[in-house]
C-alpha positions in Angstrom: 17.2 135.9 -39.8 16.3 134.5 -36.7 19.2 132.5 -36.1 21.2 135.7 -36.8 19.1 138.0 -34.5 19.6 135.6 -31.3 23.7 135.7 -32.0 23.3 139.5 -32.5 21.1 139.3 -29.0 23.4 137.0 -27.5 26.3 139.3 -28.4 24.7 142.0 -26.6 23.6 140.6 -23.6 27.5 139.8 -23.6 28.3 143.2 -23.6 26.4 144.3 -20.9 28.5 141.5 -18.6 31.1 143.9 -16.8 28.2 144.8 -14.6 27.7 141.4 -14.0 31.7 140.9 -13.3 31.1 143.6 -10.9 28.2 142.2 -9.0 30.2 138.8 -9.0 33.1 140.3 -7.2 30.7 142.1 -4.7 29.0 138.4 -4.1 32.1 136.6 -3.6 33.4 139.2 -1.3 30.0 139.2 0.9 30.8 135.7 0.7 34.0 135.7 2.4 32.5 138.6 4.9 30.4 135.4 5.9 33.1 133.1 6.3 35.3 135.1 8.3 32.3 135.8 11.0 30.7 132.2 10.6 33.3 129.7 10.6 35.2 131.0 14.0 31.6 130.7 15.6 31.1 127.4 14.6 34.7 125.9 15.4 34.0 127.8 19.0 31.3 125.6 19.1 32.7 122.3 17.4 35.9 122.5 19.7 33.8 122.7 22.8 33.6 119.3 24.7 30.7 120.3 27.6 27.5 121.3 26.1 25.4 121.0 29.2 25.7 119.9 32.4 27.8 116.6 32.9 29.7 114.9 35.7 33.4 114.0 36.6 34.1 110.5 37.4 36.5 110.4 39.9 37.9 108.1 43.0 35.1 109.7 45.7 32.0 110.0 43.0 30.8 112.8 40.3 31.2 116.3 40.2 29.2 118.6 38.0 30.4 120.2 35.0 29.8 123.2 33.0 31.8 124.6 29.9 32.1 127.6 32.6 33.9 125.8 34.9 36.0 123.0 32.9 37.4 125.3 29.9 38.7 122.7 26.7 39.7 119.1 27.1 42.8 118.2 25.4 42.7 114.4 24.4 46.3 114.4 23.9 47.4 115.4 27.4 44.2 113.9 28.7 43.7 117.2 30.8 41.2 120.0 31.4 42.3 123.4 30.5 41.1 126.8 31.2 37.9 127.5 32.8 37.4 128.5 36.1 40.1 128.6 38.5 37.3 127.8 41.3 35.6 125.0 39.1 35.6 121.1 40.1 39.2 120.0 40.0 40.3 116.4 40.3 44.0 115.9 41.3 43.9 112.1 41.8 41.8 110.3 39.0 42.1 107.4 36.9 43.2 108.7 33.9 44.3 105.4 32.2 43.9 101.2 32.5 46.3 99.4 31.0 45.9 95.8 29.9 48.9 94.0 30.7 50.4 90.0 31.1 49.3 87.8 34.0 50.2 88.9 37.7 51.9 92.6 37.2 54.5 92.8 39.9 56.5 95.7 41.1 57.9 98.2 38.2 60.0 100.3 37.7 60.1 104.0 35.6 62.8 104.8 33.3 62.9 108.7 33.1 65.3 108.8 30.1 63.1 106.9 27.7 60.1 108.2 29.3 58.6 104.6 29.6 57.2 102.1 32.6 58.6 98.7 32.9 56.1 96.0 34.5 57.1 92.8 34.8 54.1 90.1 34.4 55.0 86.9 36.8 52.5 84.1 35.3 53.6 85.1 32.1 56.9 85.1 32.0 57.1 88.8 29.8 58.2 92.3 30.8 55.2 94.9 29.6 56.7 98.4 28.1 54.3 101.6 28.7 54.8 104.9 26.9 54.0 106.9 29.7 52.8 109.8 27.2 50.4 107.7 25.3 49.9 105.1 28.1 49.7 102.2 26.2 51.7 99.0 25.5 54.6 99.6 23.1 56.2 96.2 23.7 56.2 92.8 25.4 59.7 91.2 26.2 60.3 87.7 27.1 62.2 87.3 29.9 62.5 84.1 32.2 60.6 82.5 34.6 58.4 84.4 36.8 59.7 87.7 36.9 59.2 89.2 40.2 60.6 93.0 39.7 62.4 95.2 37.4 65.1 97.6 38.5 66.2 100.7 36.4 70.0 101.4 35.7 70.8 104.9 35.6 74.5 104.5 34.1 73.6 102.1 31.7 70.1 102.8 30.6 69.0 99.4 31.3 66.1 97.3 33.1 67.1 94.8 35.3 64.6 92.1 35.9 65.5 88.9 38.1 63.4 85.8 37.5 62.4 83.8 40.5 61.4 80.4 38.7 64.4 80.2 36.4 67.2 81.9 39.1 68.5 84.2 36.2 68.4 87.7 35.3 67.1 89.1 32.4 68.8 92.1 31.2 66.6 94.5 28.8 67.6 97.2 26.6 65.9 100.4 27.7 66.2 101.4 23.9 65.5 98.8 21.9 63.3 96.7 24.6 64.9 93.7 23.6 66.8 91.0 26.0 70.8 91.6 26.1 71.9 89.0 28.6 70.5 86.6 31.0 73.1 86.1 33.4 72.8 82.6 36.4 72.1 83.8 39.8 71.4 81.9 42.6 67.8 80.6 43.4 65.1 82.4 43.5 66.2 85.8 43.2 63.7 89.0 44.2 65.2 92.1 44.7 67.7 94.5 43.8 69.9 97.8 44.5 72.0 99.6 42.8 75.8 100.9 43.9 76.4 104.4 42.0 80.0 104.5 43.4 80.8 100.6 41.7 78.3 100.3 39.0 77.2 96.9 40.1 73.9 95.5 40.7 73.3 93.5 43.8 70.7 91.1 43.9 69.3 89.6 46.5 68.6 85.3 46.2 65.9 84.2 48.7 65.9 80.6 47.8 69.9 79.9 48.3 71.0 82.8 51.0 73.6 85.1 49.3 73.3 87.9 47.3 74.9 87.9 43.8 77.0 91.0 42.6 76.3 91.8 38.4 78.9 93.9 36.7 76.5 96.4 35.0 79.1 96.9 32.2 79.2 92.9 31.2 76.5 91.9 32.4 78.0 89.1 34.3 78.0 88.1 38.0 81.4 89.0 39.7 80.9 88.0 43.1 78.5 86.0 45.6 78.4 87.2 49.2 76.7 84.4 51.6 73.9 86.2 53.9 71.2 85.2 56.1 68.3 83.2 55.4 66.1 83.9 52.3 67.1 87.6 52.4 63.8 89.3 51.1 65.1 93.0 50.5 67.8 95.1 49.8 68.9 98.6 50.3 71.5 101.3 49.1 72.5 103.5 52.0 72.9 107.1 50.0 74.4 108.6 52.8 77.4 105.8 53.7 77.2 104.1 50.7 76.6 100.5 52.7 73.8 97.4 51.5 71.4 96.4 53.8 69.9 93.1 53.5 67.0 92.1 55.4 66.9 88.5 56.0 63.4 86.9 56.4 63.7 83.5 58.2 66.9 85.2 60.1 65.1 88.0 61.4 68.1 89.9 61.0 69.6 92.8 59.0 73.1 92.1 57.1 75.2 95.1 56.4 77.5 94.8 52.6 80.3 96.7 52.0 79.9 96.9 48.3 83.3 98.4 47.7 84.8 95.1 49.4 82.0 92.6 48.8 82.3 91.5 52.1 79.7 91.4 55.1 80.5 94.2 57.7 78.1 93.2 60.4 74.5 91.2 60.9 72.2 93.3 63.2 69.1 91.4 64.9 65.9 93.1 64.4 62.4 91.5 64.7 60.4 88.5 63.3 60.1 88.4 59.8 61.9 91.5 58.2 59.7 92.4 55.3 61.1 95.8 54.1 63.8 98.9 54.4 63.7 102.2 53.8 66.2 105.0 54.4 66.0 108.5 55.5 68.3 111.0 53.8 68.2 113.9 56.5 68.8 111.4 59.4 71.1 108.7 57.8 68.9 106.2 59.8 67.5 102.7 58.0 64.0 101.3 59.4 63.4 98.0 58.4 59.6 96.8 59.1 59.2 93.2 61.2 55.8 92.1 59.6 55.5 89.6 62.1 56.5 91.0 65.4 54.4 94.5 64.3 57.4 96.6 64.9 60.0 98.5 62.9 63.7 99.0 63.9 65.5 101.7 63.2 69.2 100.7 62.6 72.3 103.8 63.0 73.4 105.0 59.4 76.9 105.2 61.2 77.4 102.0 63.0 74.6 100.0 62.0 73.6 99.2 65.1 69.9 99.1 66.2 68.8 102.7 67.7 65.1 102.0 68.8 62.1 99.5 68.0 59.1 101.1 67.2 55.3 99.5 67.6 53.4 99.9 64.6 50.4 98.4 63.5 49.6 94.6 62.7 52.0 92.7 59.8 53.7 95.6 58.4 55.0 95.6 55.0 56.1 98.4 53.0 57.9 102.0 54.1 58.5 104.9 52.1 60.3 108.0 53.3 58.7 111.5 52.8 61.2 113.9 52.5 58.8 117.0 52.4 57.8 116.3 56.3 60.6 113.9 57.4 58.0 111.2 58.2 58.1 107.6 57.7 54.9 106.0 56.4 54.5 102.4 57.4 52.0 100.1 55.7 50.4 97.9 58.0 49.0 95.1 56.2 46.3 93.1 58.7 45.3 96.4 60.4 44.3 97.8 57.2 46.1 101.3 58.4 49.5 103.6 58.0 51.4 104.3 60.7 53.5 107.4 60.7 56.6 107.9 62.4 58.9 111.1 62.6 62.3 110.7 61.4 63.5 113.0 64.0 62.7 111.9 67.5 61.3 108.1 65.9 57.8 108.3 67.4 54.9 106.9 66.5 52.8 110.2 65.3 49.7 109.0 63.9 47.6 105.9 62.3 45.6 106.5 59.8 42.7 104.2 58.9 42.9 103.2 55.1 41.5 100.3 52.4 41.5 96.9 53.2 45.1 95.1 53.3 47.6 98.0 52.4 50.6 96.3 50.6 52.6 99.2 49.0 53.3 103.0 49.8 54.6 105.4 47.9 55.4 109.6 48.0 54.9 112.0 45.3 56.9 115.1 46.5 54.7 117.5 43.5 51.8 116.9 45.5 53.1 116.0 49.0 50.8 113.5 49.2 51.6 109.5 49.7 49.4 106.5 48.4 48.6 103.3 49.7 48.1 100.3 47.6 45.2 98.9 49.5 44.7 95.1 47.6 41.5 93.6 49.6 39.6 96.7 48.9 40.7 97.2 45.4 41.6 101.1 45.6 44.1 103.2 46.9 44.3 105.6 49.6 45.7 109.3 48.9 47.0 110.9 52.1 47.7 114.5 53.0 51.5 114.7 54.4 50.1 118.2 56.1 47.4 116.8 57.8 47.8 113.0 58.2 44.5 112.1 56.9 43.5 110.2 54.0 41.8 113.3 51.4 40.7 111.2 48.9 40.2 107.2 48.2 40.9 106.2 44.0 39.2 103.0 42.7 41.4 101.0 40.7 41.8 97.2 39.0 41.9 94.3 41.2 44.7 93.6 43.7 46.6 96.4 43.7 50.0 95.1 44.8 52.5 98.0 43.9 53.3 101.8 43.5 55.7 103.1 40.7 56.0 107.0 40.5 56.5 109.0 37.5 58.0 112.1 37.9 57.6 113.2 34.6 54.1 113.2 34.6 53.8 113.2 37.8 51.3 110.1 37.6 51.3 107.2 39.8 51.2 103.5 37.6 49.7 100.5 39.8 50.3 97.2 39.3 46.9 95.7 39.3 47.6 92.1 40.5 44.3 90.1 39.7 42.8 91.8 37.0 46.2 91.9 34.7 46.6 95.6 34.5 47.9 99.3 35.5 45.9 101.7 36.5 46.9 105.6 36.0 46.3 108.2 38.6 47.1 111.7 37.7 46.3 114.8 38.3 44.3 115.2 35.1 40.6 115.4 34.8 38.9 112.2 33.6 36.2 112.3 30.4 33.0 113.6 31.8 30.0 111.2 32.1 28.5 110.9 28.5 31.6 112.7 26.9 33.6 110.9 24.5 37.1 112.2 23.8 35.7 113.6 19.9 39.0 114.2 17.4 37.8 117.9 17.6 37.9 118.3 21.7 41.0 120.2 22.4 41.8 121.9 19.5 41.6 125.6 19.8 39.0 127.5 17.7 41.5 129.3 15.1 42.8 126.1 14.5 39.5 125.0 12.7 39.6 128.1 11.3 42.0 127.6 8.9 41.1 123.9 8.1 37.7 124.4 7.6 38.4 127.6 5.9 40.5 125.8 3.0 37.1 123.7 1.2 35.0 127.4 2.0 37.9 129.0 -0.5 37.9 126.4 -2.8 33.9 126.7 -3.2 34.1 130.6 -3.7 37.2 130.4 -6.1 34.4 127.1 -8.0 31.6 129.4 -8.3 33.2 133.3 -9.3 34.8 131.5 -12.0 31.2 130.2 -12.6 29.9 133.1 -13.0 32.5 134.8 -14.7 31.8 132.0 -17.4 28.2 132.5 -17.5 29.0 136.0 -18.2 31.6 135.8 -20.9 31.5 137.4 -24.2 31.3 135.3 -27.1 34.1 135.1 -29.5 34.0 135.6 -33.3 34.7 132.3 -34.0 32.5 131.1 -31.5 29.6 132.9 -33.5 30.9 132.2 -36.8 30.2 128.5 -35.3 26.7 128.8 -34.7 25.8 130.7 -38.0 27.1 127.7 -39.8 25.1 125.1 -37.6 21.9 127.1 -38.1 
């Protein structure tokens, strides 16, 4: 009788369970209740990437941070968002290194695939960065000691001449591979490209003459005999004329590309190192690194309109168009001398890193940078005011200056320490703040993933206890009276 009593007991206590359904469907509900108010809390907290005070590494030192003022980090974009407006900014920091092949050289961007083309001159490769991720998505072989890359809007690809083996490799923006390596003459080092011809002119110091490339075949069409160990060329926007500037010369040779014939040969000073034109003038400047001058040449004629005094042995020119200034690197003075495009004086000098060897102009900002290679950093300068606002520490040797406009970031060429360094107008990761899966993704976003596995463990235990709960059957009973 025993055995039948606890069935008949068991049986009972079974049919009190709706109660107990009840109070299980109350439970998993106050369960849910806490979900919904606990998990957004917690992924506020878990997506926040400041929890006290930290600092921002950046090119003059540290500022301090506070979740108040930086908002959420976003790993992907490498950028602070949110926050307050008047918190701790940092428009110039070095938001990427780049480990590249021996002795990076000047590069060159390629908006269409969104990529940076360095070429590495000890190593005889041409390094690929995806400027969205910043790293390395290929290494082509090219020749011997490739000494600068050149985009090709028209045809999509990278132009890279090769100093030691007097050839030019011709790379595939889309495939990164090598399509062509076409003879030039010796030692070839730069390049311009004609928009109006499609051809690409390149410039041999080593045997005088400058070698014309059909962009279509990828084949030298013409060589044009220059001056000696021409150093740089130039496309004239304005006319549509080459400009060669001939080191041991010290003169200027001006191409008529749609001829490919020499127009004229224009003296300037000692030791022409570089040209730059200026679109709202029509004027070319061509800096003499070794008489300290630069001379501006007539976009009309050619001829020579006025020599400018710079500084000591300058080297590189870039034209801001914002201002209508010049900016003149000026290599042994360790300084930038400005000149205005419109009356050609000598505005200001401005006091920079130790041996400047490359300028460049971001028009987002309006500022222009100076690769400064003894002193490791570059220098950003103010357009408005002519000053240097802020000085970036970067790898060793900065040699070069490649600006991406898509990002607007600026990629230098890190000579002796085989890499690129980043600048961007992104916030670096604060002092003691690793850049955690979870920084930068929004609070409602862990919502819902961490919300799936709190589901799955309410849905587990209801039907737990709905289980526990359950009636017996007949036959379960029947079972147990004929095992007792």
């Amino acid at each position: 009788m025993t055995g039948v009593n606890d069935s008949i007991r068991r049986a009972m206590a079974g049919r009190k369970q709706p109660t107990g359904h009840r109070f299980a469907v109350a439970q998993a509900i106050g369960l849910a209740f806490v979900f919904a108010i606990a998990l957004p809390c917690l992924c506020l907290v878990v997506s926040a990437p400041v929890s006290g005070p930290a600092t921002l590494s950046h090119g003059s030192g540290a500022l301090p941070l506070t979740p108040a003022t930086v908002g959420a980090y976003s790993s992907a974009a490498r950028q602070w968002t949110g926050g307050s407006p008047s918190g701790p900014t940092c428009a110039n920091c070095v938001v990427a290194t780049i480990p590249v092949g021996r002795d990076p050289y000047p590069a060159t961007y390629d908006p269409a695939n969104g990529e940076v083309y360095v070429p590495d001159f000890s190593s005889g490769t041409l390094s690929v960065i995806n400027t969205a991720t910043d790293f390395v998505t290929a290494s082509v072989t090219t020749g011997t000691g490739p000494d600068g890359a050149f985009w090709d809007p028209a045809t999509g690809a990278v132009y890279v001449p090769d100093w030691g083996s007097s050839d030019l490799s011709v790379v595939a923006g889309s495939v990164n591979s090598v399509l062509a390596t076409p003879a030039l003459g010796e030692n070839p080092y730069a390049a311009a490209y004609d928009p109006t011809d499609g051809d690409l002119y390149v410039a041999n110091w080593g045997s005088d003459n400058v070698s014309v490339v059909n962009a279509t075949m990828d084949r030298v069409v013409a060589s044009i005999p220059v001056g000696a160990q021409p150093d740089e060329i130039l496309e004239d926007g304005s006319n549509g004329l080459l400009y060669v500037a001939n080191q041991n010369a010290g003169d200027v040779t001006i191409l008529s590309p749609a001829r490919n014939t020499v127009l004229t040969t224009e003296p300037v000073g000692a030791l022409p190192e570089a040209i730059e034109y200026d679109s709202a003038t029509g004027n070319v400047y061509v800096a003499n690194q070794n008489s300290n001058t630069v001379t501006v040449l007539s976009g009309t004629n050619g001829s020579v309109v006025t020599t400018i005094s710079v500084g000591i042995a300058p080297v590189a020119l870039v034209y801001d168009g914002g201002d209508g200034e010049i900016y003149v690197a000026d290599q042994n003075s360790s300084s930038i001398s400005v000149i205005d495009g419109g009356t050609n004086a000598l505005v200001a000098t401005i006091p920079v890193g130790a041996t400047p060897l490359d300028v460049a102009y971001d028009p987002e900002s309006s500022e222009v940078y100076a690769a400064n290679y003894g002193s490791d950093s570059v220098s950003v300068i103010s357009d408005k005011t002519n000053t240097v606002v802020e000085t970036v520490s970067v790898g060793g040797g900065p040699v070069s200056l490649t600006y991406d406009a898509g990002r607007q970031e600026m990629f230098v060429s890190d000579s002796t320490s085989n890499s690129v360094s980043v600048i961007g107008p992104y916030a670096a990761l604060p002092t003691g703040v690793s850049a955690s899966p979870w920084m930068g993704v929004p609070w409602w976003g862990w919502t819902v993933v961490m919300a799936l596995p709190a589901v799955a463990v309410v849905a587990v235990w209801f039907r737990r206890r709905l289980t526990e709960g359950r009636e017996p059957s007949v036959s379960t009973q029947a079972a147990g009276e004929f095992r007792r």
